[in-house]
DRENLUMLUM-143997 format. One record per residue: x, y, z of N, C-alpha, C, CB in turn; residue in three letters. Coordinates in pm, whole numbers, padded with zeros to 5 digits, always signed. Glycine has a CB too. Layout:
DRENLUMLUM-143997
XYZXYZXYZXYZala
...
***
This chain:
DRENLUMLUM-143997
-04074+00504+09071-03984+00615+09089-03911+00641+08957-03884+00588+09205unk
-03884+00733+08924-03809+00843+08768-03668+00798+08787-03813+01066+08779unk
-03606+00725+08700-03498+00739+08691-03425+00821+08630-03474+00669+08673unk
-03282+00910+08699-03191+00952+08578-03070+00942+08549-03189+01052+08559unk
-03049+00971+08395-02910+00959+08414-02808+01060+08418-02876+00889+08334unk
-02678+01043+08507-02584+01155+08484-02463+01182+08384-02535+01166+08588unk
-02449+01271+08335-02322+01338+08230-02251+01309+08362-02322+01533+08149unk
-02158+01215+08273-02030+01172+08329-01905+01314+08387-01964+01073+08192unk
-01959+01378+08272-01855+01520+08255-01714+01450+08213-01831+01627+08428unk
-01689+01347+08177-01545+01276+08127-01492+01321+08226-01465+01311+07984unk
-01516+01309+08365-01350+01369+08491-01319+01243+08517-01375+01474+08681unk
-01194+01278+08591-01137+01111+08658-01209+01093+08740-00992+01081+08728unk
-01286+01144+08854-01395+01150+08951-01462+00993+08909-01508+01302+08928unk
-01477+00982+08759-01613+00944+08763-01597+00803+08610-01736+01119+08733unk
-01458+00865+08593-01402+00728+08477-01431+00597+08547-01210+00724+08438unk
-01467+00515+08443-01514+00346+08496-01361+00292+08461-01674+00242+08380unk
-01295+00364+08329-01183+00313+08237-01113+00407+08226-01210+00264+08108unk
-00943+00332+08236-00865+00464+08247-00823+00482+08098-00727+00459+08358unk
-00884+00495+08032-00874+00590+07856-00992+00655+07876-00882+00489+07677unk
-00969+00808+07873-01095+00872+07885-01222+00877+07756-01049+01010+07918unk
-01141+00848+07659-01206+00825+07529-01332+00706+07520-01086+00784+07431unk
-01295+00599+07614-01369+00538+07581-01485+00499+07737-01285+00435+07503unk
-01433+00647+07825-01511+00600+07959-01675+00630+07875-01466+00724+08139unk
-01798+00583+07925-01902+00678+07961-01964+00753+07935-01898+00720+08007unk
-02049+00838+07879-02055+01003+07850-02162+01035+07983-02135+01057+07661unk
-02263+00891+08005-02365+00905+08089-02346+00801+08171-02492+00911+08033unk
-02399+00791+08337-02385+00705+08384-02531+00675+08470-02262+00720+08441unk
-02512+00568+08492-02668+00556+08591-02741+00439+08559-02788+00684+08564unk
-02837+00434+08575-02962+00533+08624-02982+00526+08778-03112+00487+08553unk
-02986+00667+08818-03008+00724+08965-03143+00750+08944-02918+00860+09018unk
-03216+00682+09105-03347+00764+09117-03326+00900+09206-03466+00667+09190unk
-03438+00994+09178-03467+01119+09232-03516+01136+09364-03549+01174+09158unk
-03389+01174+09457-03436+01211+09561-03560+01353+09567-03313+01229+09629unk
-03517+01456+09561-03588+01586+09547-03529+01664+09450-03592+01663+09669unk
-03611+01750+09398-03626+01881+09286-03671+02005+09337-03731+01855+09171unk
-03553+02106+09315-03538+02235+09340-03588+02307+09191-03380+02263+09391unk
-03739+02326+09194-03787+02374+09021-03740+02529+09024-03997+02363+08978unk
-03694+02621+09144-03679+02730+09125-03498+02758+09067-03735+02791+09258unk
-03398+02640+09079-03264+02665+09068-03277+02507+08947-03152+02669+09248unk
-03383+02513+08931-03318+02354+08839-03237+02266+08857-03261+02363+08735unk
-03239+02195+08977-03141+02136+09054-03234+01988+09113-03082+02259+09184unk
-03156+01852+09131-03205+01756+09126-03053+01726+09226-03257+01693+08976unk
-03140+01647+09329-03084+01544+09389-03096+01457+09360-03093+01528+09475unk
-03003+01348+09344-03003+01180+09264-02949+01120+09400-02871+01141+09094unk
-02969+00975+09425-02957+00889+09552-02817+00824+09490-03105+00766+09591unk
-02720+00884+09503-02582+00807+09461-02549+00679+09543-02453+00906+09480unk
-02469+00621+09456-02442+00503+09533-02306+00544+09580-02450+00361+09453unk
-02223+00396+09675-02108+00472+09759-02008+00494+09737-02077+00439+09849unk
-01978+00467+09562-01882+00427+09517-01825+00605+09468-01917+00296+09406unk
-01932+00646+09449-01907+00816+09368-01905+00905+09510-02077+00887+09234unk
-01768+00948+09513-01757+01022+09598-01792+01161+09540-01636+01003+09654unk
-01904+01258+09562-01947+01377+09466-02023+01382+09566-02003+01374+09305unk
-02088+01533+09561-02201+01596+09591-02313+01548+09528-02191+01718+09568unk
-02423+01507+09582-02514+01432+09489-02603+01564+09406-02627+01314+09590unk
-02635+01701+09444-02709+01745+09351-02674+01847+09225-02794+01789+09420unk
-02723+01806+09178-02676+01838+08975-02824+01923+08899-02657+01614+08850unk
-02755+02008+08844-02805+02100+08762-02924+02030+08680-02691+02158+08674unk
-03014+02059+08601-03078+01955+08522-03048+01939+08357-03224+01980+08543unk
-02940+02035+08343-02860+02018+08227-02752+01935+08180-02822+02106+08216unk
-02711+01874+08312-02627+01730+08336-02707+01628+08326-02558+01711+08472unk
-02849+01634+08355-02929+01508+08328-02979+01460+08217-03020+01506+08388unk
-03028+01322+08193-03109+01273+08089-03172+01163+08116-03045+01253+07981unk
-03299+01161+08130-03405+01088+08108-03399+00908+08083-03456+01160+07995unk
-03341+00851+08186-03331+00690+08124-03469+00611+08103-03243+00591+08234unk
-03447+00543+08043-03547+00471+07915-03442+00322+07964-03528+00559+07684unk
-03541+00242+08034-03497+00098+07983-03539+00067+07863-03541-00010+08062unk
-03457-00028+07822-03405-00143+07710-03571-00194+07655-03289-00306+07802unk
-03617-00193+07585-03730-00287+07511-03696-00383+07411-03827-00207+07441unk
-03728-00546+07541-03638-00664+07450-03708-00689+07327-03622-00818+07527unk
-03861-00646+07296-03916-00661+07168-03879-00579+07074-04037-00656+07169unk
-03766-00483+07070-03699-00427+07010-03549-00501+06975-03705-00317+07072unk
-03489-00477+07072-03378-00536+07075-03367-00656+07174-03289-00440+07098unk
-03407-00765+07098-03414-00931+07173-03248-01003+07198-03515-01060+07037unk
-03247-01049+07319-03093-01097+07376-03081-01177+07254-03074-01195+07544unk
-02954-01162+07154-02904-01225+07054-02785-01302+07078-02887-01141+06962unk
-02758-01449+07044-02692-01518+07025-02592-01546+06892-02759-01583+07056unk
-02475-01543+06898-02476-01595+06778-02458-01724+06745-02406-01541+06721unk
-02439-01733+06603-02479-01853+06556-02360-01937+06627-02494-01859+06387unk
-02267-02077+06614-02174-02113+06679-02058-02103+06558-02205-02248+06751unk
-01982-02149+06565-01871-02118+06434-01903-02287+06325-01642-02102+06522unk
-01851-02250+06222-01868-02389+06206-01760-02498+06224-01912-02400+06088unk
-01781-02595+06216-01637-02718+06271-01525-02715+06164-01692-02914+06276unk
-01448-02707+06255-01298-02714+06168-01255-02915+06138-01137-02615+06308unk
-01187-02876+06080-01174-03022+06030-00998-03035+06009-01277-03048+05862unk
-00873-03099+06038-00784-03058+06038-00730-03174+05950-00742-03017+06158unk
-00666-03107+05830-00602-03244+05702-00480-03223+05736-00620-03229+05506unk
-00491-03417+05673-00317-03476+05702-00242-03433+05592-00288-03657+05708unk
-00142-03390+05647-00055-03349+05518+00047-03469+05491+00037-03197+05544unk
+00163-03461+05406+00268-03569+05415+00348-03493+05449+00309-03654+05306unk
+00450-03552+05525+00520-03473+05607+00653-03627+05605+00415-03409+05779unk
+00752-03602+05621+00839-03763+05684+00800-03788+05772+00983-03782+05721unk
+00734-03789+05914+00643-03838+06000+00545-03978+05983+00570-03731+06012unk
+00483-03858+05884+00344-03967+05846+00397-04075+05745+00198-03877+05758unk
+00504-04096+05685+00591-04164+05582+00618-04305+05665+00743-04067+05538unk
+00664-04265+05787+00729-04385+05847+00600-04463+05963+00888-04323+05938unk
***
């Protein structure tokens, strides 16, 4: 089944995060219920969380593409290296 994804449209409807700057632009991927080719219109199978009308123009949509890990392979990084903590003299260490 075609997945797609939806233009967020930046509304509060549909923010994950309340700074709109950094919600989203697209969200998803929804599969395709049915296609209206005469109004360009797509029903997507929303989940229950988006309270919306599920069908959208096809100018709100875009085409999701999973991830190819032979492209971009789950990266680790390296670990930090060990800290080492020196004695200073202090009157403490004196006595």
């Amino acid at each position: 089944m075609h997945q797609i994804n939806l233009f967020s449209m930046r509304s509060t409807l549909l923010l994950m995060c309340n700074i709109l700057k950094w919600s989203p632009c697209f969200i998803g991927p929804f599969p395709i219920i049915e296609v209206n080719m005469e109004t360009s219109t797509y029903r997507l199978e929303l989940t229950e969380e988006y309270k919306i009308h599920a069908v959208f123009h096809a100018g709100l949509l875009k085409s999701a593409s999973p991830n190819d890990p032979t492209l971009f392979p789950v990266r680790e990084p390296p670990p930090p290296d060990p800290v080492f903590a020196e004695e200073k003299n202090t009157k403490m260490n004196q006595y």
